[in-house]
C-alpha positions as CSV (number, residue, x, y, z in Angstrom):
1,X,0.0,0.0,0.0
2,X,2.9,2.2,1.1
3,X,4.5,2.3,-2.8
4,X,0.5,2.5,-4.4
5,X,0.1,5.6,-1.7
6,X,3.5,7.2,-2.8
7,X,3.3,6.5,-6.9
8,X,-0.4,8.0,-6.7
9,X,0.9,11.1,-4.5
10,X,3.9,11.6,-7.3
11,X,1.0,10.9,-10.2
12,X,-0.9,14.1,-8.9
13,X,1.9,16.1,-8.7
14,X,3.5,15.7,-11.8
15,X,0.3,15.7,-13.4
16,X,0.1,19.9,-12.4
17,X,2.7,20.9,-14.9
18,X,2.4,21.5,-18.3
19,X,2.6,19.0,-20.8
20,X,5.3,20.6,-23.3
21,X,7.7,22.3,-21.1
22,X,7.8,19.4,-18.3
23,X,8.3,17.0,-21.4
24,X,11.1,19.5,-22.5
25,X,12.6,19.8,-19.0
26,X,13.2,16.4,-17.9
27,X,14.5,15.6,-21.6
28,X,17.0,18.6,-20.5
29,X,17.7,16.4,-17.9
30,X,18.2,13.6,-19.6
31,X,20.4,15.2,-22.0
32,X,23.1,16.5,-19.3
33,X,23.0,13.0,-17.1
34,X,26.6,12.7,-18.6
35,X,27.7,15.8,-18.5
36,X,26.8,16.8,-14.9
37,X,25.4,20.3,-16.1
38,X,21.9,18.7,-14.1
39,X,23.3,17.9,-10.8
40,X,21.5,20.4,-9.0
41,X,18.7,18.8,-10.0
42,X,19.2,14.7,-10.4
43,X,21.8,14.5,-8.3
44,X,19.6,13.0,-5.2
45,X,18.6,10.6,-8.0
46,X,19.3,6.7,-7.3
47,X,18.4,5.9,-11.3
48,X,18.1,9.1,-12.7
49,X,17.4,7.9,-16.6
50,X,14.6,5.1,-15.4
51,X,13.5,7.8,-12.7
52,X,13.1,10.4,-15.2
53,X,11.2,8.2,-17.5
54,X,8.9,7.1,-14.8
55,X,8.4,11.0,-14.8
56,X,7.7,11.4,-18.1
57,X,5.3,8.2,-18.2
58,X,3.4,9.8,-15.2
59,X,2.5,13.5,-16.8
60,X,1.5,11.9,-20.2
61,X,-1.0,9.3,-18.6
62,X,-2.4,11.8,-16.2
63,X,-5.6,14.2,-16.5
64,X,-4.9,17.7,-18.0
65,X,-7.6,19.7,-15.8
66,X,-5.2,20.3,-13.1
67,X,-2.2,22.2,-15.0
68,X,-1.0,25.3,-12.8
69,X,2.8,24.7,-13.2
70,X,3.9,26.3,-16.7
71,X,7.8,26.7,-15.9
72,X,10.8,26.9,-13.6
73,X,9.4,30.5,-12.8
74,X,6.4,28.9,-10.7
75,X,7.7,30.4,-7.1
76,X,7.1,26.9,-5.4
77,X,9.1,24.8,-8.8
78,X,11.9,24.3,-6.1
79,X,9.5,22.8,-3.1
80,X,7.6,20.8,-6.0
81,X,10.9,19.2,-7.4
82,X,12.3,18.3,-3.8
83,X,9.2,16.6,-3.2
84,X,9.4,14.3,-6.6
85,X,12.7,13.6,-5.9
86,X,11.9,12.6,-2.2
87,X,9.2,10.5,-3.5
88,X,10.9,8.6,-6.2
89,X,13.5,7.5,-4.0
90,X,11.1,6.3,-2.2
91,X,9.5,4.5,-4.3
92,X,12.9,2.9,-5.4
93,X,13.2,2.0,-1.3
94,X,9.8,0.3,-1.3
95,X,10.6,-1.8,-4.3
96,X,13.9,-2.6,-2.6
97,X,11.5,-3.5,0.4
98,X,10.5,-6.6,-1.7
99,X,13.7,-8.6,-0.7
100,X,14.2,-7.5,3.0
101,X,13.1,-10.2,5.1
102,X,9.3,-11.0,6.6
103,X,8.7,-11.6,9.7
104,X,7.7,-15.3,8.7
105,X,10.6,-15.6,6.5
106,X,12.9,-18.5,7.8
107,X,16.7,-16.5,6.5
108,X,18.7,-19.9,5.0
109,X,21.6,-20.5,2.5
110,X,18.6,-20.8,0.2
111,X,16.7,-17.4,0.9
112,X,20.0,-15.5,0.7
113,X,20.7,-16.9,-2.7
114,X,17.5,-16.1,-4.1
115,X,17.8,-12.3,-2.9
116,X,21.2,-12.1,-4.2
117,X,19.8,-13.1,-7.6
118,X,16.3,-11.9,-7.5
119,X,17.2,-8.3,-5.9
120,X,19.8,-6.9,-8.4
121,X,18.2,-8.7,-11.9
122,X,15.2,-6.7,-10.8
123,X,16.8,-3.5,-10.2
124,X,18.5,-3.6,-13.0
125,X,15.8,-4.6,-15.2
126,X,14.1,-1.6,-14.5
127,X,16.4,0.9,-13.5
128,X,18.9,0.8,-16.2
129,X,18.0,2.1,-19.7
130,X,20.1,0.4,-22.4
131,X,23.7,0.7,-22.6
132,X,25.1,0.8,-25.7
133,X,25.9,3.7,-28.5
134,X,23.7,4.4,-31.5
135,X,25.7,3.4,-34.3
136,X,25.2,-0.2,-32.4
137,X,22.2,-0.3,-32.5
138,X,21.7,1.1,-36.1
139,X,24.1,-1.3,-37.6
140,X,22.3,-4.0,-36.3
141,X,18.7,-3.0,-36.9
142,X,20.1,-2.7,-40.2
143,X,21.8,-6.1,-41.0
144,X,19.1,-7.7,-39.4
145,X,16.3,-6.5,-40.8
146,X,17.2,-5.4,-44.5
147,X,16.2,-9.5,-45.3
148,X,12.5,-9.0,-44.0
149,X,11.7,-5.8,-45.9
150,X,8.8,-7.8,-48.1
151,X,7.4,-8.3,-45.1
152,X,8.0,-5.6,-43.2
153,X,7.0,-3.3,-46.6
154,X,3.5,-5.2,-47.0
155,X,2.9,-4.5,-43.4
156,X,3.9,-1.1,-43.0
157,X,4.4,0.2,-46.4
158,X,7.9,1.1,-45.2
159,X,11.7,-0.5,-45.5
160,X,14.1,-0.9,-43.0
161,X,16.0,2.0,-44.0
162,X,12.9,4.4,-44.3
163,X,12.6,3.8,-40.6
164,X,16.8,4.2,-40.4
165,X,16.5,7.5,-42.5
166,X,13.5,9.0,-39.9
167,X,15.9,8.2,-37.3
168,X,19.0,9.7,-39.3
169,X,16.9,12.6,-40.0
170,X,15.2,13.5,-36.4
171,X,19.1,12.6,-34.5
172,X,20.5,15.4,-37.5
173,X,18.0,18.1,-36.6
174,X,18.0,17.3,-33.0
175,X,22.0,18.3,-33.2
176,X,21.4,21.4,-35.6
177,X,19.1,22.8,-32.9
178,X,21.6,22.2,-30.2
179,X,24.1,24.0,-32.1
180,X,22.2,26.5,-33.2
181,X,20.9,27.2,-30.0
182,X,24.0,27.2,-28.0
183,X,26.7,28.9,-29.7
184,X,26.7,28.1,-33.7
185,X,24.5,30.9,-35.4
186,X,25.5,29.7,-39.0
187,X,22.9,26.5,-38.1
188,X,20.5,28.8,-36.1
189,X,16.9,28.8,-37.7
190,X,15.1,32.3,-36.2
191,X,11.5,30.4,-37.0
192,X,12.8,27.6,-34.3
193,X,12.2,30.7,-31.6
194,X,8.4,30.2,-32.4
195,X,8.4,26.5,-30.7
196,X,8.1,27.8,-27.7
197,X,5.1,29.2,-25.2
198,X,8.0,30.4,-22.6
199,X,9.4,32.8,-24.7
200,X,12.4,35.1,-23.3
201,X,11.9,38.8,-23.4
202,X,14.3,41.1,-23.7
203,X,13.5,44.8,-22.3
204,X,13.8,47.8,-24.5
205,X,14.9,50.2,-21.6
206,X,17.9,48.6,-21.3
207,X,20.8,50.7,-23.2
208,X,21.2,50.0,-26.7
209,X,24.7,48.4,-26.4
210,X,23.8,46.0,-23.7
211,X,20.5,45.3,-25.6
212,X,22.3,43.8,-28.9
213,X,24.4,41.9,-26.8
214,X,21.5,40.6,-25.2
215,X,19.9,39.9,-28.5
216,X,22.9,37.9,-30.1
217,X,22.7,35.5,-27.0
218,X,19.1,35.4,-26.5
219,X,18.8,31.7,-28.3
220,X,21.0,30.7,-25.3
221,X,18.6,32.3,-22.9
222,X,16.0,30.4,-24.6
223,X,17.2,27.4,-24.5
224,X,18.1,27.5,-20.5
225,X,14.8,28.6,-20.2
226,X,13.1,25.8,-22.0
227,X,15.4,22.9,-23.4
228,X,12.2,21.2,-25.0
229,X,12.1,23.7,-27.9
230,X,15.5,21.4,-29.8
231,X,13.1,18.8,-28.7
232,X,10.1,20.1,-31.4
233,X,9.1,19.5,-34.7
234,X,7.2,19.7,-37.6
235,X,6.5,17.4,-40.1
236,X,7.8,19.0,-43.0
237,X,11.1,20.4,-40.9
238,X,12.4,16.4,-41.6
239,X,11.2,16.3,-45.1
240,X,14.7,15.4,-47.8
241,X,15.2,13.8,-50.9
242,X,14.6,10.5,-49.6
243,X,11.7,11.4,-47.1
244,X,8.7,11.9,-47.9
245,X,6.3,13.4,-46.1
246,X,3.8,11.0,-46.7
247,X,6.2,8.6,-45.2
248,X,6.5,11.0,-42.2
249,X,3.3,10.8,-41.5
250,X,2.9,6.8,-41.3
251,X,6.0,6.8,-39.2
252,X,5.0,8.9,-36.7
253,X,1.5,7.3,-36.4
254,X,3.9,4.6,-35.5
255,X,5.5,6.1,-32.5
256,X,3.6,9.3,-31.4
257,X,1.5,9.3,-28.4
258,X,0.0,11.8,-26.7
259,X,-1.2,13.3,-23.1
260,X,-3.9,10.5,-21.8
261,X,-5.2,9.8,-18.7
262,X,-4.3,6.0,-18.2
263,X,-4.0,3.7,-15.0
264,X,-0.1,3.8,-15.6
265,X,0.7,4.2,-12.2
266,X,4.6,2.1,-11.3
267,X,7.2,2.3,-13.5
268,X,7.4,-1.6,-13.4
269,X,3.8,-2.0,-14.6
270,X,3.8,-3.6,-18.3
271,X,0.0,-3.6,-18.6
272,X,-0.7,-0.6,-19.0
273,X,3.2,0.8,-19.3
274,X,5.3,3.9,-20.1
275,X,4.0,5.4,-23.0
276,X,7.0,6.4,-24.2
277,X,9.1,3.5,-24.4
278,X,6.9,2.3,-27.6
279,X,5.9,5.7,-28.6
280,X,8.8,8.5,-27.7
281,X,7.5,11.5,-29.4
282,X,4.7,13.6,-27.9
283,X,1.9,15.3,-30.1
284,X,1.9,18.5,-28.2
285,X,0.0,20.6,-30.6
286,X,-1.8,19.6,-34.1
287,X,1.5,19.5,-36.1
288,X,3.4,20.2,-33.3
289,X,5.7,17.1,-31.9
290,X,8.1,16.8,-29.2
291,X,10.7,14.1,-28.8
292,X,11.8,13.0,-25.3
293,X,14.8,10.9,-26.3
294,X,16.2,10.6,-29.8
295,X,18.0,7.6,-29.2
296,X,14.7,6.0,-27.7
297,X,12.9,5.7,-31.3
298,X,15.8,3.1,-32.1
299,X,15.3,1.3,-29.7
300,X,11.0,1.9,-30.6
301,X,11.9,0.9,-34.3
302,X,13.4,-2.4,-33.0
303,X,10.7,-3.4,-31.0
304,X,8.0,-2.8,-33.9
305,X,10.4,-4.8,-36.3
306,X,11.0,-7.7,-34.0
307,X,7.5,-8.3,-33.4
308,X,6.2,-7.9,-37.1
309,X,8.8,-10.8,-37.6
310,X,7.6,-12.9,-34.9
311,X,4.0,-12.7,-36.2
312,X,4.3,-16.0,-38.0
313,X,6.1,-19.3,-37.7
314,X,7.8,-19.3,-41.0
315,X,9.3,-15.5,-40.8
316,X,9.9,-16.2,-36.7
317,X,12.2,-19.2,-37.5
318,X,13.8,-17.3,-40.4
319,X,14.3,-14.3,-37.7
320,X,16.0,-16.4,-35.0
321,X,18.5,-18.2,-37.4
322,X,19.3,-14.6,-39.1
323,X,19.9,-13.2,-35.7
324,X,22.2,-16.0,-34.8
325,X,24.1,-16.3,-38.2
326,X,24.4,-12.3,-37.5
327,X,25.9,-12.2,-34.0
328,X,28.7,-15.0,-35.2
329,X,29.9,-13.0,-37.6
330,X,30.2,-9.5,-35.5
331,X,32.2,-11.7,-33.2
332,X,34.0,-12.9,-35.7
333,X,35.0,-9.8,-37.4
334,X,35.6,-8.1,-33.9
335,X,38.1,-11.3,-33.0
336,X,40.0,-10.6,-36.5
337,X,40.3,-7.3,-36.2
338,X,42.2,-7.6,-32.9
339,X,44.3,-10.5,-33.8
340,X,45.1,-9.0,-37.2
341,X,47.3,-12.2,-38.3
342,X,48.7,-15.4,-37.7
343,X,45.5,-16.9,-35.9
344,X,43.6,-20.0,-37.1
345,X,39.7,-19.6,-37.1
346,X,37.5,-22.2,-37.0
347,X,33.4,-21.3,-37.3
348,X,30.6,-23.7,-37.1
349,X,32.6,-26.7,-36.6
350,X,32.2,-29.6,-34.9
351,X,33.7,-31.9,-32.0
352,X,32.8,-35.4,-30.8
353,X,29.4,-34.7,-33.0
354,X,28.7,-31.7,-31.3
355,X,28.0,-28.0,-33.2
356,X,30.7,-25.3,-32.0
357,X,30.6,-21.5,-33.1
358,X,33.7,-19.8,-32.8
359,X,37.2,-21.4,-32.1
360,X,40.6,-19.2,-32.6
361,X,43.6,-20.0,-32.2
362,X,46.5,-16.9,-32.1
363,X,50.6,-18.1,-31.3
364,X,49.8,-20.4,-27.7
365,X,46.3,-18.9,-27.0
366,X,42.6,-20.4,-27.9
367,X,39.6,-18.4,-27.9
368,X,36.9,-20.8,-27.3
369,X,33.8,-18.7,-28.1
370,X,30.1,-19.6,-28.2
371,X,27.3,-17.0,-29.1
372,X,24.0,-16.5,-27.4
373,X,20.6,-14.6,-28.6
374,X,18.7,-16.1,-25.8
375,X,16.0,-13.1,-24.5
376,X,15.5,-12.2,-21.4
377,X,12.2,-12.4,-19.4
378,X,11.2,-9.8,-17.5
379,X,12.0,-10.9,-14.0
380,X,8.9,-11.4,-11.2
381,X,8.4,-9.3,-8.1
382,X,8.3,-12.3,-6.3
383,X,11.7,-13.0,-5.0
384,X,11.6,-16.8,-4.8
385,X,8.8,-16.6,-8.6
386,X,11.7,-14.2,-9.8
387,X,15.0,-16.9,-8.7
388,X,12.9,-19.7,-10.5
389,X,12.6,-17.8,-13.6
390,X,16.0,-16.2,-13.6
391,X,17.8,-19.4,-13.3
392,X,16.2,-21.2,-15.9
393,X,16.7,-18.3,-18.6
394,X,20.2,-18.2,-17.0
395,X,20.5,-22.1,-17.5
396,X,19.3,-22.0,-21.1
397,X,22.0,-19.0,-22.1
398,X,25.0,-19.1,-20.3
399,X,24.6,-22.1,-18.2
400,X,24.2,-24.1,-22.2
401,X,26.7,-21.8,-23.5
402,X,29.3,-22.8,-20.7
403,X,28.9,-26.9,-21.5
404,X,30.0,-26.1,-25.1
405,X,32.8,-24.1,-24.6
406,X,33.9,-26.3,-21.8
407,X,33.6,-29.4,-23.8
408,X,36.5,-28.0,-26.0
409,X,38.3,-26.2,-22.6
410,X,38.5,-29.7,-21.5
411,X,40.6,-31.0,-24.6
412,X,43.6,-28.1,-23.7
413,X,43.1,-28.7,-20.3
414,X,43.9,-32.5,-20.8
415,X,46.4,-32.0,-23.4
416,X,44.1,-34.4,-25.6
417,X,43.9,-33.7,-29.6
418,X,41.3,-31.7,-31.1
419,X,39.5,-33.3,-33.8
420,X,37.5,-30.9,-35.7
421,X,35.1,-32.2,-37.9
422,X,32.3,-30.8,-40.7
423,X,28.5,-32.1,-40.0
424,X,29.2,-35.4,-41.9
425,X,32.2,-36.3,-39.5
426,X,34.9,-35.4,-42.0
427,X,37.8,-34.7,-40.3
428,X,39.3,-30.9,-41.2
429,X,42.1,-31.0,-38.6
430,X,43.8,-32.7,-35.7
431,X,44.9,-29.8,-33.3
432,X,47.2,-30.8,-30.9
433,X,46.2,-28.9,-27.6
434,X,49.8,-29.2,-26.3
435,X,51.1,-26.7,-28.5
436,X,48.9,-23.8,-27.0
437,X,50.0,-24.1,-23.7
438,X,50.0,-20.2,-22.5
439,X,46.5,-19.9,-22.1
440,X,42.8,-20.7,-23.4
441,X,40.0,-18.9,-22.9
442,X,36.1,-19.5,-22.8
443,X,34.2,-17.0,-23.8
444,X,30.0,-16.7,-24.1
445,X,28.8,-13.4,-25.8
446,X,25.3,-12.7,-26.1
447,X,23.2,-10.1,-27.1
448,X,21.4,-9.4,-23.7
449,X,23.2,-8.6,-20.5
450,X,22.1,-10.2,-17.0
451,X,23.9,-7.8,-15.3
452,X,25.1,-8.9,-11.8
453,X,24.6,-12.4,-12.1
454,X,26.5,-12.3,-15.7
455,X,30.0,-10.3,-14.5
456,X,30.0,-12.9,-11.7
457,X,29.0,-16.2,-12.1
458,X,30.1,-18.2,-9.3
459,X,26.5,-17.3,-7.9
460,X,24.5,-19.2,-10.1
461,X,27.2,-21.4,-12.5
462,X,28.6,-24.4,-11.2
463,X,32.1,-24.7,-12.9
464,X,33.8,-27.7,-12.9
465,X,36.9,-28.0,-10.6
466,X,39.6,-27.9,-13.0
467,X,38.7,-25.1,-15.5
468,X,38.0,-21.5,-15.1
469,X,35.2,-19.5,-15.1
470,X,34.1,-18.1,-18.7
471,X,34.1,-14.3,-20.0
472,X,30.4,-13.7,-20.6
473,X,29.8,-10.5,-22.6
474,X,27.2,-8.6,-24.1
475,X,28.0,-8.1,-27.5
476,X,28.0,-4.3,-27.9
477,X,30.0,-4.4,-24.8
478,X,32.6,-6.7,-26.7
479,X,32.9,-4.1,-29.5
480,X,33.4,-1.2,-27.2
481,X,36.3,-3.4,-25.8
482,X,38.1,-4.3,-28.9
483,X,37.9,-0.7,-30.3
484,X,39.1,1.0,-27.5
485,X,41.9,-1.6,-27.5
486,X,42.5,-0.3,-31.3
487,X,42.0,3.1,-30.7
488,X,45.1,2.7,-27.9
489,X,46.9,1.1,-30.0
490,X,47.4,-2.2,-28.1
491,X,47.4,-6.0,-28.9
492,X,45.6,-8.6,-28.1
493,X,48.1,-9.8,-25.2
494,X,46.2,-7.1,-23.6
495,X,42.9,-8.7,-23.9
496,X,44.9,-11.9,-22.7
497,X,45.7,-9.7,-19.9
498,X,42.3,-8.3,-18.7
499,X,40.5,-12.2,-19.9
500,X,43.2,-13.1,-17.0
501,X,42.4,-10.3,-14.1
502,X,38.3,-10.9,-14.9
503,X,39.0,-14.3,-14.1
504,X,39.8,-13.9,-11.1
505,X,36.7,-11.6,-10.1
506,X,34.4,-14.6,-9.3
507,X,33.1,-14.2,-5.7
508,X,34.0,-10.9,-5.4
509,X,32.2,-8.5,-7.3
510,X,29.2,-5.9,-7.3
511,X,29.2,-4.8,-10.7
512,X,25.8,-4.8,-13.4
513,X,28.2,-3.3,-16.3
514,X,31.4,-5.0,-17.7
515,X,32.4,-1.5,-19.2
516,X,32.6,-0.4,-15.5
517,X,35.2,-3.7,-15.0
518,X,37.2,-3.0,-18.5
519,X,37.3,0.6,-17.4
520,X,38.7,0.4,-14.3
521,X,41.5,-2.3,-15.6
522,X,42.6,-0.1,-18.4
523,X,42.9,2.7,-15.9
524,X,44.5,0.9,-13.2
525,X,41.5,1.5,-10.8
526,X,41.6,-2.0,-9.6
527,X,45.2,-2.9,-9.1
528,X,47.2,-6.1,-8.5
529,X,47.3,-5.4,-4.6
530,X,43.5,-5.8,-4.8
531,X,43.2,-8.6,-6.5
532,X,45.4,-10.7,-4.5
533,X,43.7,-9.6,-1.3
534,X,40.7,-12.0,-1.5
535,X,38.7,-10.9,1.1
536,X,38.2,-7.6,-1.0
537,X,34.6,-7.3,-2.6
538,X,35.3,-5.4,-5.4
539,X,32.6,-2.6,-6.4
540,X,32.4,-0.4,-9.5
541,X,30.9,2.5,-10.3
542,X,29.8,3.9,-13.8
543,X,32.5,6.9,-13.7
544,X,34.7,4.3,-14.8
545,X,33.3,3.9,-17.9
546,X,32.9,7.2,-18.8
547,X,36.9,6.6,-20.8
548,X,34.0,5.6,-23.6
549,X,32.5,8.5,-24.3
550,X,35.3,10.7,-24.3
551,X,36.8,8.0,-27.0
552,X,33.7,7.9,-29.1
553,X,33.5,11.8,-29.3
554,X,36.8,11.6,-31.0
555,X,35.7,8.8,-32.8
556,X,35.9,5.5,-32.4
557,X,35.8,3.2,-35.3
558,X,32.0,2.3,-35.7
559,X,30.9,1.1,-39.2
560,X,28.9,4.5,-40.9
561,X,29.6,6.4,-37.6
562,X,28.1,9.5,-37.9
563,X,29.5,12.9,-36.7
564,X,33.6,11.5,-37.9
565,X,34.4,14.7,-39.7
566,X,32.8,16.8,-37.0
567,X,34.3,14.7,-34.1
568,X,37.9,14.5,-35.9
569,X,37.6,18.6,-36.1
570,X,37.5,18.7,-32.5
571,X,35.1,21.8,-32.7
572,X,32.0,20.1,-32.5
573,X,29.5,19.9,-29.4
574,X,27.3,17.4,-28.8
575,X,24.4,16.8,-26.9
């Protein structure tokens, strides 16, 4: 009753402001998470992107009659804010609640264990937005769905890359704004100033001198006074060559929503849910629209595409070998890129009749790889409901994924041949295990991360006694690791290096984010002294990833990533 009371409390408040400038505000937010510029605000937060989202679902599935808040101005804005911060940290707390202990509870080996992998699966779940950088997710929207258009054309009468281009198009203006609006006045627009109802006046009675200097900044001052208006749009503002605005308009059907009362009431309520996870851009006003996060319609345009191909059994099976025929390949390009030469690769071969993905072999080192596409459910408030269904989609990923890598592990470890084999049991090559005797490595990437229970496994995986733990990775996070390794210019005994400190992580860790572990390796956060002290739980914290961003806005090495010329200037600003 306690987190009803509370989320209908913050409902009503939130539900006072204003529908465009709110929106525009916590996108402001949103926007300077990174860049700390919104401390004063969101830095009481405990999950300041889900937190802020839950804010957003809240004021577009509440009743319009009550408006009185129209901007920061408001005299009580300050008291109003403290108390939503108040409360959703509260709220936080009382989901938390769900894995202290009852009074009836009987605390075991067996109710600790669930807690420790109920508790953070569930936090995570729903307090961390997805981690991964656009030209990620584009490329592999892209590759994926190019070999479904037919069908994705007869039901939308759209392409894969007409929904790529709206993106494309919305992410371009989005940055023109922010330039134009914050320092560049070659890209400034003066019909943007009429997106706004919170417009900045400038006072004739100042003296002339003072006045112009006002005027050339004023765009600034309108922006600080209401960052929605880079959020807004009309249609024909993202009219080109290659959209349409008859396209325009079916897309945004596709994703627009706008200010409803629903029953959305906790921000980990699927029936009904956040509005704008499916549907990120707000009709504010008849031709008026307002995105909340540009990088949210990828992930919108993904959802939409996965489930048109899951609609029938044929396209579904079609979709699932794709995917998995797709993720081999990014790991195998990713693995040749780093090794560069002299490695043996074998893909989709087999061992004592069983299928293998990925096997590479570089000087006295194997890379014993296996790929998983397995999705994760959405985990149970129920702690000991949530375990159950945890471990089993645990047990099907990397819990399968482990047996296959370790059935080759075992052959090095025993210093028995390798007999590789093709699906009729012709033999392609003997490998004699003895002759890579530095290290071997097993290594499960998949496409979704379990957080917690993924960086360290000795919680729910049962290894056996004479191998190691494997490297489970999330795919993006993979990419981010190799290219940084490039972009430093080191080799892949490095990766050798950091496969070797992760390994000995197990037991020890508090971590939901392997970019958190890589960063704080490659920048000597955690150190040798550490490690060997074993009683040492090891904790990370997402400033130690945050050596990615400031490689990526230098550029990185993405395929198609966008802004190089702009980043490579080093004059460019992004938001």
């Amino acid at each position: 009753m306690s987190l009803e009371t509370k989320s209908i409390e913050l409902k009503e408040i939130v539900g006072s402001f204003e529908t465009k400038w709110f929106l525009g505000h916590i996108s402001g937010l949103i926007m300077n998470i990174v860049s700390g510029l919104a401390d004063t605000e969101i830095k009481n937060l405990s999950s300041p992107l889900k937190q802020l989202y839950y804010l957003g679902g809240l004021l577009l599935s509440s009743n319009e009659d009550n408006i009185s808040i129209y901007s920061m101005n408001n005299s009580d804005y300050e008291d109003i804010w403290n108390k939503i911060v108040i409360l959703l940290n509260e709220i936080e707390e009382e989901y938390e609640k769900m894995f202290i202990p009852k009074e009836e509870d009987i605390i075991n080996e067996d109710w600790l264990k669930m807690r420790s992998v109920a508790m953070p699966s569930f936090l995570k779940y729903f307090n961390q937005g997805p981690l991964n950088y656009e030209e990620q997710k584009i490329n592999w929207i892209s590759d994926l769905y190019k070999d479904f258009d037919d069908k994705i054309l007869k039901e939308l009468n759209l392409t894969t890359s007409d929904l790529i281009l709206f993106y494309n198009t919305i992410d371009f203006l989005f940055q023109d704004k922010f330039q134009g609006f914050t320092g560049d006045q070659s890209k400034f627009k003066k019909e943007w100033m009429e997106l706004t109802d919170n417009k900045v006046i400038i006072s004739k009675e100042i003296p002339d001198f003072f006045r112009v200097q006002q005027e050339e900044k004023l765009p600034l001052y309108q922006y600080v006074q209401d960052n929605g208006i880079i959020c807004r749009f009309r249609k024909e503002d993202l009219v080109n060559n290659e959209l349409s605005i008859e396209k325009i308009g079916i897309i945004l059907d596709l994703f627009t929503c706008n200010r409803l009362e629903t029953e959305f009431l906790f921000y980990s309520s699927t029936k009904p849910s956040n509005p704008l996870y499916k549907k990120p851009i707000v009709i504010v006003e008849q031709n008026l629209f307002q995105i909340f996060e540009v990088k949210q319609v990828l992930h919108s345009i993904e959802e939409l595409l996965e489930n048109i191909c899951l609609s029938d059994a044929k396209s579904k099976t079609k979709l699932i070998d794709k995917k998995g025929k797709l993720l081999e390949n990014r790991i195998s390009h990713l693995f040749e890129k780093m090794l560069v030469k002299n490695f043996e690769k074998f893909d989709s071969y087999y061992v004592d009749g069983n299928e293998q993905d990925l096997l590479f072999l570089w000087k006295k080192n194997a890379f014993i790889i296996e790929a998983k596409g397995y999705s994760i459910r959405e985990p149970l408030r129920d702690p000991s409901r949530a375990y159950e269904r945890i471990k089993d989609d645990f047990k099907n990923s990397i819990g399968y994924g482990y047996k296959q890598t370790h059935r080759i592990e075992s052959k090095f470890i025993n210093n028995e041949d390798l007999i590789i084999t093709d699906e009729k049991k012709k033999i392609i090559k003997t490998i004699k295990t003895s002759d890579y005797d530095e290290s071997d490595f097993s290594i499960i990437v998949n496409l979704n991360s379990f957080g917690q229970i993924q960086n360290d496994l000795s919680t729910l995986l049962k290894k056996d006694e004479e191998g190691t733990f494997p490297w489970v990775v999330k795919l993006d996070d993979l990419e981010v690791i190799i290219l940084t390794l490039l972009k430093l210019k080191k080799t892949a005994n490095y990766l050798i290096e950091y496969l070797t400190f992760r390994e000995q992580l197990h037991g020890r860790l508090i971590c939901s984010d392997e970019l958190e572990i890589f960063g704080a390796f490659i920048q000597n956060i955690v150190d040798e002294k550490m490690i060997e002290d074993e009683n040492l739980t090891i904790m990370t914290h997402p400033n130690y990833a945050s050596l990615f961003d400031d490689l990526y806005y230098k550029g990185f090495g993405f395929k198609n990533e966008k802004y190089l010329k702009e980043k490579l200037s080093g004059k460019y600003r992004f938001i």
